[in-house]
N, C-alpha and C positions, 0 to 999 in steps of 0.2 A: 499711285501710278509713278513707277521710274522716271524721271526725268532724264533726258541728253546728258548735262553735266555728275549724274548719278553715274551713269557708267563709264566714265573714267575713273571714281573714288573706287565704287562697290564692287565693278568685275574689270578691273585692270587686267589689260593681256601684256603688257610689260616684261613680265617673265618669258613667253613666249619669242622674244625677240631675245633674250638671254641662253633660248635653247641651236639658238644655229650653232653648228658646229665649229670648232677652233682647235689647234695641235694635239689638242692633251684627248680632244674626243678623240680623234683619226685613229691615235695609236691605242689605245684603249678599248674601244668596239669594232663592231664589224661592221663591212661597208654596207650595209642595208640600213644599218641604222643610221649611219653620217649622211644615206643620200638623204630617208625619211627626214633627218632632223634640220637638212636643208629646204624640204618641201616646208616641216611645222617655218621657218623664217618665211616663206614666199605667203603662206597664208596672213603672216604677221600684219606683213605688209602690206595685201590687200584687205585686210580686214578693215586694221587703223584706219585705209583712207576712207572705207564707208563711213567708219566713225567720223572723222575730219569731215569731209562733206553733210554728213548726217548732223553735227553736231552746227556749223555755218549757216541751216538753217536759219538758225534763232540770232545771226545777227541783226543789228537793228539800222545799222550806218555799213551798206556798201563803198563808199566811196565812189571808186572811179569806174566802177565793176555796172554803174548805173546812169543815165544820164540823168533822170527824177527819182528823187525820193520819194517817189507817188504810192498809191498800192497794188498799181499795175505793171509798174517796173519791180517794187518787191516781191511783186507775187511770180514774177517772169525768171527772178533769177533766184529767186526759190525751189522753185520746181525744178529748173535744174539742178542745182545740188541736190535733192532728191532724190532725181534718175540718175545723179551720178552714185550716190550712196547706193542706191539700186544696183547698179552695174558691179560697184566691187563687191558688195557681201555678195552678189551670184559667184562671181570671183573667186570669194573665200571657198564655196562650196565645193565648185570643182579643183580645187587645189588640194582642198581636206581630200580628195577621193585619191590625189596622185600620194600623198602620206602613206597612205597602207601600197597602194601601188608599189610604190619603190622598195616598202618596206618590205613584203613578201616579191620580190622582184632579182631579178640578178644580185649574188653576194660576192662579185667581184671584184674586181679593182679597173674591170671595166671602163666605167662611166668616167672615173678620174683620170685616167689617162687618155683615154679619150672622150671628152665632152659632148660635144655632137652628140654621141649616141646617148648621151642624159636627154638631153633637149627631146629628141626623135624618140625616145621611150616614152618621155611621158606623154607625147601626142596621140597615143594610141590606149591613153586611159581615159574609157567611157565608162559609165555607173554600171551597165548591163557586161562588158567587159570583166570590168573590177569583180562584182558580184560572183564571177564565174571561176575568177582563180583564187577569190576567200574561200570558193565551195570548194575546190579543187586542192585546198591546202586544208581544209578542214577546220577555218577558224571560225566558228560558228558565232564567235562572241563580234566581230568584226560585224559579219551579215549581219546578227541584230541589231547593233547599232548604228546602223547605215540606214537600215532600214525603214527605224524607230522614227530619225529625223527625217530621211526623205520621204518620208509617209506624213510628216506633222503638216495637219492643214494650213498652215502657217508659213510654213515651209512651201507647202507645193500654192499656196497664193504667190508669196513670193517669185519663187523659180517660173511659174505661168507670166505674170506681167512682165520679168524681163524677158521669156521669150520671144512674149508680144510684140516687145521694142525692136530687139535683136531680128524680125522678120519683117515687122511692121514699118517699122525707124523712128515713129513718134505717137505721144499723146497728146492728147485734150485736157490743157488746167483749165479747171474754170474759170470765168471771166478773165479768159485772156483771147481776145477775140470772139469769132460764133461759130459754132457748129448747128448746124442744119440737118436734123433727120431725115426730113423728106424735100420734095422739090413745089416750089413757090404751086404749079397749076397743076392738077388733077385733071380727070378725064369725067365724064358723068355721061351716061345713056340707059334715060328710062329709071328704072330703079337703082341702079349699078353706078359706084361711086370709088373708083379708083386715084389715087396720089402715090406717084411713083415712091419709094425708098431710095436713101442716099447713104453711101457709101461713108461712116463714121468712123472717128478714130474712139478707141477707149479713152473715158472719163479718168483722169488724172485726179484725186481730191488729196488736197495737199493736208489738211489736218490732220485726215483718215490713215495718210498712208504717214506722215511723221510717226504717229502712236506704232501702225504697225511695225514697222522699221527698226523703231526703239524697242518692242518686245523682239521682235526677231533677231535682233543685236545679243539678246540677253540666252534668247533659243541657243544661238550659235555657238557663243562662249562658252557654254556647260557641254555642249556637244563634242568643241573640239577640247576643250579640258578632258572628258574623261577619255576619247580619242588619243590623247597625250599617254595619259597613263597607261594605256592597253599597249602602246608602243616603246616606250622609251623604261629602260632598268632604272630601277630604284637610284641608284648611283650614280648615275647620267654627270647632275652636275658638282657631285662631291670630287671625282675624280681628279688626281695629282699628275704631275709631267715627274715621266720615269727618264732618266737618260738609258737606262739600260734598255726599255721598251722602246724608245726612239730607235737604238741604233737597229732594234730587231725588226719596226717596224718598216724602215728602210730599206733592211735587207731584203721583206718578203716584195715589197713590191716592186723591186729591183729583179727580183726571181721572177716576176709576172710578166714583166715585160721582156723579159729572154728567154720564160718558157713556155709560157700560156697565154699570152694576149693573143697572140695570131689565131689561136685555134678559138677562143671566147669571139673573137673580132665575126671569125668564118659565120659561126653559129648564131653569132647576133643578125648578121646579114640577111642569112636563110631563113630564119625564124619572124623577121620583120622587114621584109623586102617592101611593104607599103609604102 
């Protein structure tokens, strides 16, 4: 069984933090692929924190994060880091989906000159959305792979319990207080023995859900690895700084914005009035 500190040695996403974009990508590729390889960083970065929170688990000394070093204050701020690790790998999820978004998305210079409309584009990538312009683009290898993982039982545990939170707004850890299923007095007449039901939160189990977490951690990583490669050329990071490509890459986007951002700008408008 993996251990927390295993996945930092055995699937390091480090490199992933190596692929945001920087000078030498800009002028080198096209702008689909600089916005995508800016999404692969935003995943980085939420991922890691699940890791980070996921991994705090297993400290043994909070400090001042606790008033008792009891095992109802560890167990309290345990589960929080938990549900926080919870919250960013759901994170990572819908971020891996803005990846191909952007990538099959406007291949302008759009976005870069105007910001805003990066931001507001990606707000309007939903799974069922996405799904629609991979079919519509005919990347068949995309769909299955979306698919594969949003369909892994694992996965869809995951994505349901943070729902849960995100509508509900809390769990139930064990022994951390009581939850009550039904209500203290019942009704009784004649044969007929009724005891109202009470309204509970889901059961939080902290062992249960570390293990899960840690496999899910492992799910994810190979998801968005091979994710990676369906996106980004082979050459992504071998790539050199041209001065001659510089001064070309300048020029065209110098050309965009005195002959085609207005009409891109119009069209973005129209197309995403949302």
């Amino acid at each position: 069984m993996t251990s927390i500190q295993e996945l930092y040695s055995d699937f390091s996403v480090d490199h992933w933090f190596d692929l945001e974009p920087w000078d030498v990508h800009y002028m080198n590729f096209e702008p689909n692929i600089i916005y995508a390889a800016h999404k692969i960083g935003d995943v980085y970065y939420a991922f890691s924190n699940g890791r980070s929170y996921l991994s705090d688990f297993d400290c043994e000394n909070f400090g001042q994060l606790i008033s008792q070093n009891d095992d109802t204050h560890l167990r309290y701020i345990r589960s929080k880091f938990l549900q926080s690790a919870l919250s960013f790998y759901n994170y990572a999820i819908d971020l891996s989906w803005q990846v191909i978004w952007f990538y099959l998305g406007d291949n302008s210079f759009l976005f870069m000159e105007k910001p805003r409309y990066y931001q507001k584009y990606a707000g309007f990538c939903t799974f069922p959305t996405l799904l629609e312009v991979v079919g519509l683009r005919g990347r068949d290898e995309f769909r299955q792979h979306l698919l594969a993982f949003n369909n892994n039982p694992l996965t869809l545990e995951v994505r349901q319990l943070y729902n849960y939170v995100k509508h509900r707004g809390s769990l139930y850890t064990k022994n951390l207080g009581e939850q009550y299923n039904s209500m203290m007095m019942g009704y009784v007449s004649g044969n007929i023995e009724y005891t109202p039901q009470m309204i509970t939160r889901k059961v939080f189990d902290l062992d249960e859900w570390k293990e899960k977490l840690i496999e899910f951690d492992q799910l994810f990583f190979h998801y968005f690895e091979d994710l990676i490669h369906l996106i980004l050329p082979q050459n992504y990071q071998t790539t050199k700084y041209d001065f001659g490509l510089s001064l070309n890459y300048n020029r065209r986007r110098l050309e965009f914005i005195q002959n085609d951002m207005e009409d891109y700008e119009r069209r973005f408008n129209e197309n995403f009035s949302g």
